[in-house]
N, C-alpha and C positions, 0 to 999 in steps of 0.2 A: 250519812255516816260511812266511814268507809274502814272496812275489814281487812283485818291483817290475814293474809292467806296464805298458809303453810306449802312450800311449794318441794319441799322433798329436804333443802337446809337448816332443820329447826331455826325457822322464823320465830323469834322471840316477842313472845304476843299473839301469836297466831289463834285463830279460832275458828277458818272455816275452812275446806279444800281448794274453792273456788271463788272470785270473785264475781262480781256484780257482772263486770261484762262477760264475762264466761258465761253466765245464767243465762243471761242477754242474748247471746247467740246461741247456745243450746236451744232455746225458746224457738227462738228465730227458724233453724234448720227442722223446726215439728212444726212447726206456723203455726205455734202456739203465741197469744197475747200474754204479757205481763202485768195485770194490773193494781198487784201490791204493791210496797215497799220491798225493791231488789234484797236490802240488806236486812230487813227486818223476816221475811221469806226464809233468807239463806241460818241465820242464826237460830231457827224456831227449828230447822233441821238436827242441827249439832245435837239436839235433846235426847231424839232418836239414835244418830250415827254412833254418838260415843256411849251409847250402851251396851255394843254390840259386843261378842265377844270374839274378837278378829283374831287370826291365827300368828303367829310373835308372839313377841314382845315390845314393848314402848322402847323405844332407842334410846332414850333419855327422860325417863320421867324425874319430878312429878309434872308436866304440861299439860296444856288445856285439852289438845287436840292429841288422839291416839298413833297417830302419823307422823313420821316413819317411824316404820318396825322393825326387829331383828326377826330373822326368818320366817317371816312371812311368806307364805304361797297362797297363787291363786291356780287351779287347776293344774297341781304340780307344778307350780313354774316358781321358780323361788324371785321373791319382789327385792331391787337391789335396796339395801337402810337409804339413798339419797334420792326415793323417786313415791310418787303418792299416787298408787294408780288409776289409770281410767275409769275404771268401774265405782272406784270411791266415788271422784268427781261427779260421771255420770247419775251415781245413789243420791249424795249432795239435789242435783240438778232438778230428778225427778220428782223427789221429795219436794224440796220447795215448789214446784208449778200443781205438785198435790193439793200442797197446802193454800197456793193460790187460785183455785180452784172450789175444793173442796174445803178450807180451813183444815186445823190442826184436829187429829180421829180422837186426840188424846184429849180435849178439854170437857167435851160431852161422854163420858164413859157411864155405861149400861151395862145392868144384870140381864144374863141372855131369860129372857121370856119366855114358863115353861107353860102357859097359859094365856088365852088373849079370847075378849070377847068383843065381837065388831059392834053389837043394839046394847046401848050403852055403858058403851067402852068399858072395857072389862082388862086388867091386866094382872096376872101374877107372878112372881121373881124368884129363882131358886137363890137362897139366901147364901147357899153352898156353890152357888152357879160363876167360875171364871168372868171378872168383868170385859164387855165384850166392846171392843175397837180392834180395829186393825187398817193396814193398808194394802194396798191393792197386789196381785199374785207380782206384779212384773220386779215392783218394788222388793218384797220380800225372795225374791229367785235372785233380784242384783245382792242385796244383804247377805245371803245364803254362800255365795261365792268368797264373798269376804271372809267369812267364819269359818271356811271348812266344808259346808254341807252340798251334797248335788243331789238330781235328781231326787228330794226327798227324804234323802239320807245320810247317814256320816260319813265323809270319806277319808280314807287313813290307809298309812301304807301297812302291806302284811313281812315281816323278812323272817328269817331262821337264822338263831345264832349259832 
């Protein structure tokens, strides 16, 4: 199957940043293997990506994909509405070699465990307890950049009117 990939000119159809050989060589340059489905990989990301709350606005919704944006910035740098940037792609890329890897964190979701007995197994679940998945730190630091956030916290300009 082959993916329409939003390349910064709302592609009509679009639904991922990147295409298969992009993932291809991303891989390639970590000498990393691929051995899912390129396309089914890349599309299991989108579930993730467009939940995110990225700094814009949608240039033109209502579309699949969040890309491009109106003023958008990544670390101060304002991202121009005709360009999908690197870091998106990169987010895209890692993600899926996650999920190819590790499968998707999201299918198996757990109540974190406020009790555990190892001689025969013993387990108990705060009913109140955040269901627990996540993805790896590198993953959420590239996410983090997209939305706004650094080092851990919100970043925002301060002025005086």
């Amino acid at each position: 199957m082959t993916l329409l990939v939003e390349d910064g000119s709302l592609v009509t159809g679009a639904v991922v940043y990147v295409s298969e050989a992009d993932l291809a060589d991303y891989a390639l340059v970590r000498g990393v293997t691929i051995t899912g489905n390129p396309s089914e990989l890349l599309m299991g990301t989108i579930n993730y990506i467009e939940t995110l709350n990225f700094t814009g606005e949608q240039l033109s919704p209502p579309r699949k994909v969040e890309w491009p944006r109106i003023g958008a910035k990544i670390d101060r740098r304002a991202i121009p509405t005709n360009e999908i940037p690197q870091i998106l792609k990169d987010l895209q890329c890692e993600i899926a070699l996650y999920h190819d890897k590790n499968g998707d964190p999201y299918i198996n979701i757990q109540r974190l465990a406020i009790r555990e007995k190892v001689g025969d197994i013993e387990q108990s679940f705060s009913e109140k307890a955040p269901l627990v998945t996540d993805y790896p730190r590198s993953i959420k630091m590239m996410a983090n950049k997209l939305i706004g956030i650094s080092n851990g916290g919100m970043s925002f300009m301060v002025s005086r009117g």
